[in-house]
C-alpha positions, -999 to 999 in steps of 0.1 A, spaced: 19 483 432 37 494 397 54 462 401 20 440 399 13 463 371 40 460 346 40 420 357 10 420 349 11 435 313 37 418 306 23 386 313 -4 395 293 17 413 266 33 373 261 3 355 260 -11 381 232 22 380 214 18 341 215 -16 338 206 -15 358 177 14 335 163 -7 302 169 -35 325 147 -16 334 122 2 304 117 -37 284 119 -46 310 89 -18 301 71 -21 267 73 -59 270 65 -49 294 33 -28 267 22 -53 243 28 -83 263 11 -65 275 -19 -47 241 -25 -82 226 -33 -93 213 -73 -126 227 -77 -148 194 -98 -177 188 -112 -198 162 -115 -183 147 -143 -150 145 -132 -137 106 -150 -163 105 -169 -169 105 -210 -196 99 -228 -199 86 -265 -227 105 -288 -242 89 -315 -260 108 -342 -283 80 -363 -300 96 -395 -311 90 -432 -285 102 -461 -296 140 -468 -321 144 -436 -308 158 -403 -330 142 -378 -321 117 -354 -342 83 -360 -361 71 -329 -366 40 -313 -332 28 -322 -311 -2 -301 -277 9 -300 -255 -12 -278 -216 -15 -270 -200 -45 -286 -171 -64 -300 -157 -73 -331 -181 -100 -337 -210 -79 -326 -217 -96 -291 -229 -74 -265 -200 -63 -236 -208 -64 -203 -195 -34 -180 -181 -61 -150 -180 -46 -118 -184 -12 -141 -148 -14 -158 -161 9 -191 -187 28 -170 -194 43 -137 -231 33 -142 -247 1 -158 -224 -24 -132 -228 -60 -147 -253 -51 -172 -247 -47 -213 -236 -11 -224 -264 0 -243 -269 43 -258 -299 58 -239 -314 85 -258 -311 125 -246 -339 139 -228 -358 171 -239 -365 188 -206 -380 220 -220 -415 223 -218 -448 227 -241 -442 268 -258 -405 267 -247 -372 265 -267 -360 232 -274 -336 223 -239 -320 192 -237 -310 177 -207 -274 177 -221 -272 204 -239 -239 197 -263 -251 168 -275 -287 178 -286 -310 153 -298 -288 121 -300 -277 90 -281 -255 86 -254 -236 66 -235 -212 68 -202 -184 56 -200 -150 61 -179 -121 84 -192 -96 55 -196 -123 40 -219 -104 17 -246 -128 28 -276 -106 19 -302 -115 -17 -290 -147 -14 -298 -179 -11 -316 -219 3 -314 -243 -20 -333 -272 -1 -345 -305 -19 -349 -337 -6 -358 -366 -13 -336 -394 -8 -358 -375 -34 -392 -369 2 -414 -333 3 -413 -307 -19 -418 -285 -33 -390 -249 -12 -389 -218 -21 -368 -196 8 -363 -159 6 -351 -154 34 -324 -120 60 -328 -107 73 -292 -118 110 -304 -154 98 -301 -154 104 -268 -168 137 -253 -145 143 -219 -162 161 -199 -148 190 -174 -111 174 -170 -74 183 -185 -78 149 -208 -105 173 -223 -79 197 -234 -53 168 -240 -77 151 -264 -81 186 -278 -49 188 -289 -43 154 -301 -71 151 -321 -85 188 -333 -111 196 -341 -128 160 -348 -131 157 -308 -159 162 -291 -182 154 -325 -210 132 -323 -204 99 -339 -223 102 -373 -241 75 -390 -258 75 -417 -287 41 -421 -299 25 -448 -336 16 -457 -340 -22 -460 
């Protein structure tokens, strides 16, 4: 009977011994797994290009402005099968202006928060700005028509290392709003 016994145990004794190396080498494998993961954001590759539009000595963005993506001549580019930007596929790159989001009696919150009250585009990381230019036209006829030639620290890269790269590289003009200043007609 003491036989059976210490059979038994040891039989089970094994199969403890060699379950607890399939855990531990499953918890391994999962630590590795777990802790070997990036932690993103959601605006991982992407950049976006702020424009800051006002009058010589005021501070205030100008509304209802047209500002679109373009070459040297000034024609429109279109993002094909979105090369410049994740949004906008097959359609001309034009600045959207930043939301307020705060309500009536609240601070002033925009819905991006660095850039304030500006425009904005998105576009990719591996953006070619230097390529490029924004025409700024005037809705309402006040101001006259501006083409600006964009610089590669015009880009605000968001939540990546390029951030920090560009950082370096360019000081402490990156991550500035493009400033322009218009002209009455």
């Amino acid at each position: 009977m003491a036989d059976i016994f210490l059979v038994l145990f040891l039989y089970f004794y094994h199969q403890f011994k060699f379950m607890k190396t399939k855990l531990s080498i499953f918890f391994l494998l999962f630590s590795l797994f777990s802790f070997g993961q990036v932690p993103h954001c959601g605006f991982d590759f992407t950049s976006y290009l702020v424009v800051k539009a006002h009058e010589e000595g005021k501070s205030d963005n100008i509304p209802d402005l047209k500002i679109t993506l373009v070459n040297e001549k000034g024609e429109e580019i279109i993002n094909e099968n979105n090369k410049y930007s994740w949004k906008y596929g097959n359609q001309a790159l034009v600045f959207t202006r930043n939301h307020l989001i705060s309500k009536p009696n609240e601070p002033e919150k925009w819905f991006f928060p660095y850039a304030g009250d500006t425009y904005l585009l998105s576009v990719t990381n591996t953006f070619p700005a230097e390529e490029f230019y924004i025409k700024i036209q005037d809705t309402k006829g006040k101001f006259k028509e501006q083409l600006v030639q964009l610089q590669a620290f015009n880009m605000y890269i968001l939540c990546s290392s390029e951030n920090e790269r560009q950082a370096r590289s360019f000081g402490p003009r990156s991550n500035n709003p493009i400033e322009v200043i218009l002209e009455r007609k």
